[in-house]
RODO-2510 file (C-alpha; in nm, 4 decimals, decimal comma):
residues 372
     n   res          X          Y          Z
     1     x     0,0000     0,0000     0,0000
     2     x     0,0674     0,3428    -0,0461
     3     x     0,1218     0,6149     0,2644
     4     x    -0,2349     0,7490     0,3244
     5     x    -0,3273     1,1140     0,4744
     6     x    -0,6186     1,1138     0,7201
     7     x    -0,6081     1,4256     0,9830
     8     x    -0,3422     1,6635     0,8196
     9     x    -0,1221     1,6190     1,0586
    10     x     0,1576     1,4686     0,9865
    11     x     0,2396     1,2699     1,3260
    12     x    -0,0772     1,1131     1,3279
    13     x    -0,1237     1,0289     0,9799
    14     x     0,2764     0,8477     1,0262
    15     x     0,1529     0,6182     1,3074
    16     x    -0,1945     0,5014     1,1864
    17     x     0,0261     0,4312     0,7955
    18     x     0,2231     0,1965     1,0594
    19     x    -0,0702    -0,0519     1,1587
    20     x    -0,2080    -0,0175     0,7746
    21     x     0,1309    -0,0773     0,6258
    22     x     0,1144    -0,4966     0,7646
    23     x    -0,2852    -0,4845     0,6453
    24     x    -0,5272    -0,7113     0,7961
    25     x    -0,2582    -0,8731     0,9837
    26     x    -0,2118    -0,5918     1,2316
    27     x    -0,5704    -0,4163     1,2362
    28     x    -0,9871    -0,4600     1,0305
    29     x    -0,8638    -0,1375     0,7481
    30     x    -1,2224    -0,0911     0,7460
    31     x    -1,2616     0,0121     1,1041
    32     x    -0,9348     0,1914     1,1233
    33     x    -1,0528     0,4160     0,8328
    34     x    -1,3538     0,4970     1,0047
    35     x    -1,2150     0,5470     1,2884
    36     x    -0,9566     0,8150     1,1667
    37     x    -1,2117     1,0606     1,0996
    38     x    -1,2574     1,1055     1,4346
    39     x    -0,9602     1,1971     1,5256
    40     x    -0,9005     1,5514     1,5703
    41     x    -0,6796     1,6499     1,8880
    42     x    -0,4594     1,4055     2,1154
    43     x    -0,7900     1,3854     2,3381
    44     x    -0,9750     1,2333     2,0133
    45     x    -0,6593     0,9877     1,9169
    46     x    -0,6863     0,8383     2,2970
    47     x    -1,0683     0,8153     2,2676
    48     x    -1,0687     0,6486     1,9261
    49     x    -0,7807     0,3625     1,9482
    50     x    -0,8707     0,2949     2,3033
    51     x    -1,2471     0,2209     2,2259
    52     x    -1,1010     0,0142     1,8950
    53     x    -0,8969    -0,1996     2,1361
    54     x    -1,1323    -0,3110     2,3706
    55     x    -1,3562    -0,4179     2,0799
    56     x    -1,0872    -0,5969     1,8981
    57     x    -0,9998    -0,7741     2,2554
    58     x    -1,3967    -0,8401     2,3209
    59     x    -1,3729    -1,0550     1,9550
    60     x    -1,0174    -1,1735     2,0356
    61     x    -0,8738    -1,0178     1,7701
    62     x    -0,5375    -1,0055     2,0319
    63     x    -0,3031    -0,8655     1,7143
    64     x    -0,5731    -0,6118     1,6672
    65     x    -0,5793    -0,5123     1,9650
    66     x    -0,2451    -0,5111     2,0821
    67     x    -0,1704    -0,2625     1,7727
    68     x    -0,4724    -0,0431     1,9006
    69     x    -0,3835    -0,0224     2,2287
    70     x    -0,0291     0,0625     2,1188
    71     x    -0,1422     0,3626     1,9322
    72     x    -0,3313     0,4524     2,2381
    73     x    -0,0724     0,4667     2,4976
    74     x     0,1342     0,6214     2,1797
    75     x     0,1324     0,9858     2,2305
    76     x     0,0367     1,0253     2,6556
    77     x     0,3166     1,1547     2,8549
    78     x     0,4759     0,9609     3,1630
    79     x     0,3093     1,1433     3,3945
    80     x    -0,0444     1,0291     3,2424
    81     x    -0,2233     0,7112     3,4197
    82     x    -0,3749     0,5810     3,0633
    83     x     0,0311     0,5502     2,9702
    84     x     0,1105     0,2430     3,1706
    85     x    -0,2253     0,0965     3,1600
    86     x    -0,2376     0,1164     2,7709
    87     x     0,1119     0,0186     2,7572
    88     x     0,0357    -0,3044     2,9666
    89     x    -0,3213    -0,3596     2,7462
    90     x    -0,0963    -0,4010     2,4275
    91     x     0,1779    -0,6354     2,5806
    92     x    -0,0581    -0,8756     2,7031
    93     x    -0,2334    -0,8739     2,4076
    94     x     0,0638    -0,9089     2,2076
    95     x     0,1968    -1,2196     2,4344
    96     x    -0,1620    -1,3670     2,3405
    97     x    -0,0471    -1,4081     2,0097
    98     x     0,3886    -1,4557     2,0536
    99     x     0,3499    -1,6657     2,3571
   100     x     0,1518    -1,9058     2,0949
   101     x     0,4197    -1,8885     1,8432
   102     x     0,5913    -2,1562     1,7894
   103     x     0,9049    -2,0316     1,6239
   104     x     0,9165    -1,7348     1,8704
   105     x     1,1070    -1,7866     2,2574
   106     x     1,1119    -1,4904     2,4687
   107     x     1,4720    -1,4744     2,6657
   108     x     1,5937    -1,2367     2,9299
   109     x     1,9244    -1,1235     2,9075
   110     x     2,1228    -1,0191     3,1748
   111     x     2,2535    -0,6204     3,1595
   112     x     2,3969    -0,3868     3,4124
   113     x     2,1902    -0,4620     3,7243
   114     x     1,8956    -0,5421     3,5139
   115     x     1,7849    -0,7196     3,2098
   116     x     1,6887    -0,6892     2,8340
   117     x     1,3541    -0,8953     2,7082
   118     x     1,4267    -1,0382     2,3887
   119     x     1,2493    -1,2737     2,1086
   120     x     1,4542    -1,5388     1,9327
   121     x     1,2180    -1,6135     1,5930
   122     x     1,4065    -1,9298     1,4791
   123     x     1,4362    -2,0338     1,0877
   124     x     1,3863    -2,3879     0,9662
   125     x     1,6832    -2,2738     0,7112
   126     x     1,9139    -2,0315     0,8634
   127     x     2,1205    -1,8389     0,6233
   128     x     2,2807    -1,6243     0,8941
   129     x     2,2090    -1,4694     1,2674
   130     x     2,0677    -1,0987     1,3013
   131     x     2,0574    -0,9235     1,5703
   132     x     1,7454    -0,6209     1,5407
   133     x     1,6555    -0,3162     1,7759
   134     x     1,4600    -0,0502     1,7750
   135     x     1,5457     0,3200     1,8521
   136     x     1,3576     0,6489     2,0398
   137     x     0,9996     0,5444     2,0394
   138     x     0,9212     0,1454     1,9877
   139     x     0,8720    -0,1570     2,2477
   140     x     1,0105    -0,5093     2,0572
   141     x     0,6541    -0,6537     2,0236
   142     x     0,5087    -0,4018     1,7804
   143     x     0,8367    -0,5264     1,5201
   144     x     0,6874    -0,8871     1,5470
   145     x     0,5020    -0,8693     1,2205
   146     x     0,8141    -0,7418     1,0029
   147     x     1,0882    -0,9664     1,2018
   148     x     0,8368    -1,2512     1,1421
   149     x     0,8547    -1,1567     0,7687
   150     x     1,2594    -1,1360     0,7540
   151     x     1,2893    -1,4613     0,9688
   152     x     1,0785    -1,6174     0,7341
   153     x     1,3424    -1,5917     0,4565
   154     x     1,5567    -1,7913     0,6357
   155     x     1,7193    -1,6130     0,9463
   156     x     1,7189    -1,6273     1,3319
   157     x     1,6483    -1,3076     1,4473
   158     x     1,7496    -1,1726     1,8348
   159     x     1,5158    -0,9093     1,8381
   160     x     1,6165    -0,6757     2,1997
   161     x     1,4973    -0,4453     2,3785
   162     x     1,7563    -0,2373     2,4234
   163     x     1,8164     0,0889     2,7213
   164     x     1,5380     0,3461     2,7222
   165     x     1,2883     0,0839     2,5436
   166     x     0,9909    -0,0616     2,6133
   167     x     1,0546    -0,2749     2,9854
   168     x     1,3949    -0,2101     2,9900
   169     x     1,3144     0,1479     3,0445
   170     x     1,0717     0,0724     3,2694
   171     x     1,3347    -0,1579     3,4494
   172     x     1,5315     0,1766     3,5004
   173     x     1,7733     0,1527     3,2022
   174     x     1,8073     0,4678     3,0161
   175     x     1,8685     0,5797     2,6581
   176     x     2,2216     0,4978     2,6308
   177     x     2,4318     0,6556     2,2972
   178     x     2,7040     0,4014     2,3157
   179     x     2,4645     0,1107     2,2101
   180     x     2,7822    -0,1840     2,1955
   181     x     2,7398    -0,2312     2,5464
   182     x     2,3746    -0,3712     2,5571
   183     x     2,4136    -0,5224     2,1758
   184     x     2,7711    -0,6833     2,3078
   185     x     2,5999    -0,8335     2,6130
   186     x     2,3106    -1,0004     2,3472
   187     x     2,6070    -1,1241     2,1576
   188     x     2,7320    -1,2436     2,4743
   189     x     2,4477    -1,4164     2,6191
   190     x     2,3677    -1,6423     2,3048
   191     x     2,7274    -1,6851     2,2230
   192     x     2,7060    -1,4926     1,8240
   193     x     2,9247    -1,4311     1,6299
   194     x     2,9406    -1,2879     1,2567
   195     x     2,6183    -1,1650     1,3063
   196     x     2,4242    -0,9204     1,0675
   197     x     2,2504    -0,6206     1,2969
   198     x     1,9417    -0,3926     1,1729
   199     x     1,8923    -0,0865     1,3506
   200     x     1,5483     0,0590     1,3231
   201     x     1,4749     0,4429     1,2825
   202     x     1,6971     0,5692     1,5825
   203     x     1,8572     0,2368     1,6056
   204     x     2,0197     0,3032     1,2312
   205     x     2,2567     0,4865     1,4366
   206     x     2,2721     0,2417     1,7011
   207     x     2,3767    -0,0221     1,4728
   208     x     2,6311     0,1809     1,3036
   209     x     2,7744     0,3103     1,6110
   210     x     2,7886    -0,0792     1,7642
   211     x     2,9774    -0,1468     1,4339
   212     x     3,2116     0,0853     1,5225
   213     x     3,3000    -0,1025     1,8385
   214     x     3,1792    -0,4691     1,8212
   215     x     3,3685    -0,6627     1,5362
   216     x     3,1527    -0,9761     1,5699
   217     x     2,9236    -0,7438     1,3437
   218     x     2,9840    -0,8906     0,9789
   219     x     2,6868    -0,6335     0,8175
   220     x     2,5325    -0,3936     0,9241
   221     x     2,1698    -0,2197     0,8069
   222     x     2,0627     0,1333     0,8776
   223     x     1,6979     0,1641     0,8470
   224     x     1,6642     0,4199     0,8151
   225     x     2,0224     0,6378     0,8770
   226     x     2,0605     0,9017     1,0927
   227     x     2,3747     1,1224     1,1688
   228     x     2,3002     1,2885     1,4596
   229     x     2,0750     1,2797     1,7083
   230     x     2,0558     1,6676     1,8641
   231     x     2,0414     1,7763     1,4849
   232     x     1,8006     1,5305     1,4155
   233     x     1,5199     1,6488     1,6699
   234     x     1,5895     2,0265     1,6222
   235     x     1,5214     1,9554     1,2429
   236     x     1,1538     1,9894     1,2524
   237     x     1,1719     2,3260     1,3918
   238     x     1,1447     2,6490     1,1277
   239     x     1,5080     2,7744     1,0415
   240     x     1,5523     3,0400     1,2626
   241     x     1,3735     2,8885     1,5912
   242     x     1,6401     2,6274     1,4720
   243     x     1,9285     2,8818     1,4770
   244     x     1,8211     3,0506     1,8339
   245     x     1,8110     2,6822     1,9427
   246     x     2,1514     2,6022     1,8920
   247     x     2,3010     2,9359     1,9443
   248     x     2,1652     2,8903     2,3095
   249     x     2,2311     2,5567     2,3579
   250     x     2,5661     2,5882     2,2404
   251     x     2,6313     2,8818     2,4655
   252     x     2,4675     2,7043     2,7538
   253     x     2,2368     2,9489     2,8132
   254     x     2,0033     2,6737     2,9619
   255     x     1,7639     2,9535     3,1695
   256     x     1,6854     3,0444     2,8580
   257     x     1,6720     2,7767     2,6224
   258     x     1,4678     2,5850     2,8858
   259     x     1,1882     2,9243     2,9383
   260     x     1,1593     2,8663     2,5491
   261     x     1,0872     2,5508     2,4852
   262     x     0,8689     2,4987     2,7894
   263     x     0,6202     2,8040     2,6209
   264     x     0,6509     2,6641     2,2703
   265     x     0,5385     2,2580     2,4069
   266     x     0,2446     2,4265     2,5820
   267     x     0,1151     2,5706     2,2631
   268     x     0,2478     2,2483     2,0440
   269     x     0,0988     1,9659     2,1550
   270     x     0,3045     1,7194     1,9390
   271     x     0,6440     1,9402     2,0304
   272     x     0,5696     1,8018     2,3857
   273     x     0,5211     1,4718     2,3558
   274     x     0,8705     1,4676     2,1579
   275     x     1,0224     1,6478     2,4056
   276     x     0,8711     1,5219     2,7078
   277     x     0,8892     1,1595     2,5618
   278     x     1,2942     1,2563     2,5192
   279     x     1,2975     1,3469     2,8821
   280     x     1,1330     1,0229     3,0041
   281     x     1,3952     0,7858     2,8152
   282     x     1,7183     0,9598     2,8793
   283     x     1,5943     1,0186     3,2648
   284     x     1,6536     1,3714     3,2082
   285     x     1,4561     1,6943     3,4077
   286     x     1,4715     1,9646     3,1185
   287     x     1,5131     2,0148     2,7694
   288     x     1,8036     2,1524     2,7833
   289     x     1,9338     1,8133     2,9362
   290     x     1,7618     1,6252     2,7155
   291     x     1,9783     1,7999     2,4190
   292     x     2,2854     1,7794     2,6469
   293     x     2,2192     1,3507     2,6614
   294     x     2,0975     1,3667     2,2674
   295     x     2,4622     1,5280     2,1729
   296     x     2,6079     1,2109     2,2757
   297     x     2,4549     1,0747     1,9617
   298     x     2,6636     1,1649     1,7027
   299     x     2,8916     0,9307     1,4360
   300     x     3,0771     1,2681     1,3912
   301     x     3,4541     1,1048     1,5367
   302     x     3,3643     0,7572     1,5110
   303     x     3,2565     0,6906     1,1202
   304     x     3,5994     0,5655     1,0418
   305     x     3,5662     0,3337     1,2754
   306     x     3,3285     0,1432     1,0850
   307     x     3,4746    -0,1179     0,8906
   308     x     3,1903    -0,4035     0,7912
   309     x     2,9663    -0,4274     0,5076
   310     x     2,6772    -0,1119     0,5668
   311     x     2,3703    -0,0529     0,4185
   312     x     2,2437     0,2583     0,4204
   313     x     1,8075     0,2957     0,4003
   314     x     1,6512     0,6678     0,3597
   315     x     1,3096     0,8164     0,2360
   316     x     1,3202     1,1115     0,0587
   317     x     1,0100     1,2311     0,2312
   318     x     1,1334     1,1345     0,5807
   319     x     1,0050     1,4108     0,8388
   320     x     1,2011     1,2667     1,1453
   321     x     1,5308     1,2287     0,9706
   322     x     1,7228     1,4814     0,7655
   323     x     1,8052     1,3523     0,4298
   324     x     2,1321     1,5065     0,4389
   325     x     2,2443     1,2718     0,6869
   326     x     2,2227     1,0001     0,4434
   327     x     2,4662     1,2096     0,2056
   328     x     2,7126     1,3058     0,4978
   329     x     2,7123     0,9102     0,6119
   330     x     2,7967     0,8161     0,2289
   331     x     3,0898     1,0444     0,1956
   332     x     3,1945     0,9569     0,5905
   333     x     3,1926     0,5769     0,5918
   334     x     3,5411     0,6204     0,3681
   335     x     3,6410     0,2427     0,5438
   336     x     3,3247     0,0400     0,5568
   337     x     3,4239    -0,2762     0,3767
   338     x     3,1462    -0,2492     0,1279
   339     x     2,9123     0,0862     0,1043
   340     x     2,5705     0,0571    -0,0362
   341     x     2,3057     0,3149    -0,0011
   342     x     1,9243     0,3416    -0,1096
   343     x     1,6915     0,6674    -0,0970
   344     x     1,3516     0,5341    -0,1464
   345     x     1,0818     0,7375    -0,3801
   346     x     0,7531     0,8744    -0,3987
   347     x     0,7659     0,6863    -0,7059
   348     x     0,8582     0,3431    -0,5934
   349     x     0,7238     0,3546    -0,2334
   350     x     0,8875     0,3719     0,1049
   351     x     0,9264     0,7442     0,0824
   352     x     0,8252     0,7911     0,4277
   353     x     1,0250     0,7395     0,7721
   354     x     1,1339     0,3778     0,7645
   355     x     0,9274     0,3216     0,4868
   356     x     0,6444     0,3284     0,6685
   357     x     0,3008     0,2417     0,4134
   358     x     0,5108    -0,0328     0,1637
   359     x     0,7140    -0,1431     0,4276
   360     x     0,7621    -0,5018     0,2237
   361     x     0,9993    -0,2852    -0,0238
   362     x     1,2719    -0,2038     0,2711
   363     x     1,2505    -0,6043     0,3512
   364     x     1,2868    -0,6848     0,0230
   365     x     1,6384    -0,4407    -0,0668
   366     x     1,7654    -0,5636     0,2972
   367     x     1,6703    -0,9244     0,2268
   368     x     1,8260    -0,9236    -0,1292
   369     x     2,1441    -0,6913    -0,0271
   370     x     2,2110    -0,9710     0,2714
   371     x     2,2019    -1,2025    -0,0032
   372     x     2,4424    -1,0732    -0,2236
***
């Protein structure tokens, strides 16, 4: 399918294009599109996917619902009693369906003075090992649908939940920057080696940045790429908000930078989740630490570091990621092994964000570049 536009605003259009993108699999189209014209303000999005949920669960449609609830608990802040509850709605549901899988264990790995869930989905033919993750905003389960898919053409897939996702977060692990650490103890724990590794959305630079450090990583895929995170979430932002941003943040006026942003999230409702949501996984107080934790995710020093096989995924319509980190990341990665690089198209599909609405056409150009 095609990326569809229901509200006119952009955030909400992105995640209701990621149920539709896996079709009836993940949600009834029918009700969804209904549903979306009821949406209107975060109050409305809550309303709508929370009611679908409960119906879906009622008719133990458990993949239904576990999607719905997800997009419920989606854009409430930490502070909000619907998060958890929503959050815990979807997992169960989800487990309804995993815990039935046959070709899917659930493992707990051991990290710092806590632990990492992960899903093993195990391949009657196993052509290699990958090891997947996702990045700012995802828990593991709502990837079970497109890991299914790539485990399906032959691979095991250790699917983690790395620091500041999902219960790991909740377990009081923190966005980390220097992702080898967690990825290494995976590694570790199931005794890998050679592995391939797909980072998703914020978790292309995780897997580029454990590349730099972990050499049991044989190839690595970015999907999508991105740079840098502080440059990354002060993209959306008009240019010269953008400017004062990073004038003030680079001067460490953080009175200042912190009076501003706190106005602007009251009056953007969408600017505060981001930010807010930023603040809840890096265990941060303010924006202006938020951006201070955010710097630390950068490939600026460490590029040449990188010395595998990389893949490099963009959409030329991506409105998280800056498409000029995909340029800066082709000219940087001078000592990758083997450098390949796709921009997806209007044209084609998979213009959007992790080519979110033909999602099948990423799998595909991953599947066949593993192959090669």
């Amino acid at each position: 399918m095609a990326f569809k536009n229901f509200t006119n605003i952009k955030q909400f259009d992105f995640q209701i294009n990621r149920i539709l993108t896996y079709g009836e699999k993940a949600c009834n189209e029918k009700e969804v599109y209904e549903a979306a014209k009821e949406i209107k303000d975060m109050k409305s999005w809550f309303k709508v996917w929370n009611k679908l949920g409960k119906i879906a669960e009622h008719e133990k449609r458990y993949l239904h619902a576990a999607f719905y609830y997800r997009l419920a608990e989606f854009f409430l802040i930490e502070k909000d009693v619907n998060k958890e509850k929503m959050y815990n709605l979807s997992i169960h549901n989800f487990n309804k369906v995993i815990d039935n899988d046959k070709n899917v264990k659930k493992f707990f790995v051991p990290y710092k003075n806590s632990q990492m869930k992960t899903l093993v989905f195990n391949s009657k033919i196993e052509k290699g090992k990958i090891i997947a993750f996702g990045g700012y905003d995802s828990f593991i389960e709502e990837f079970y649908l497109s890991i299914k898919e790539i485990s399906e053409k032959g691979y095991t897939v250790y699917l983690f939940e790395g620091p500041g996702q999902g219960l790991t977060l909740k377990n009081g692990i923190y966005f980390e920057y220097n992702w080898e650490n967690s990825l290494s103890a995976v590694l570790n724990y199931f005794n890998l080696n050679d592995v391939f590794v797909i980072g998703i959305s914020w978790g292309g630079y995780f897997s580029l940045r454990a590349a730099a450090f972990e050499k049991r990583i044989k190839k690595v895929i970015a999907y999508d790429i991105l740079y840098d995170g502080f440059d990354c979430m002060i993209h959306p932002f008009p240019k010269i908000f953008r400017y004062l941003i990073k004038f003030l943040f680079f001067t460490k006026q953080k009175n200042i930078l912190n009076f501003i942003l706190n106005k602007a999230m009251k009056k953007e409702l969408i600017l505060n989740w981001a930010i807010a949501h930023g603040m809840y996984i890096t265990g941060t107080n303010s924006p202006y630490d938020f951006y201070k934790n955010l710097k630390k995710h950068t490939l600026k020093n460490i590029s040449k570091k990188i010395k595998c096989d990389v893949l490099l995924l963009a959409g030329e319509e991506d409105h998280y990621i800056p498409l000029n980190h995909y340029h800066i990341l082709m000219k940087k990665l001078k000592y990758a092994k083997n450098l390949t690089g796709k921009i997806f198209t209007k044209a084609e599909g998979g213009e959007q964000h992790c080519q979110v609405g033909n999602h099948e056409i990423a799998i595909d150009y991953m599947i066949d570049w593993l192959e090669s």
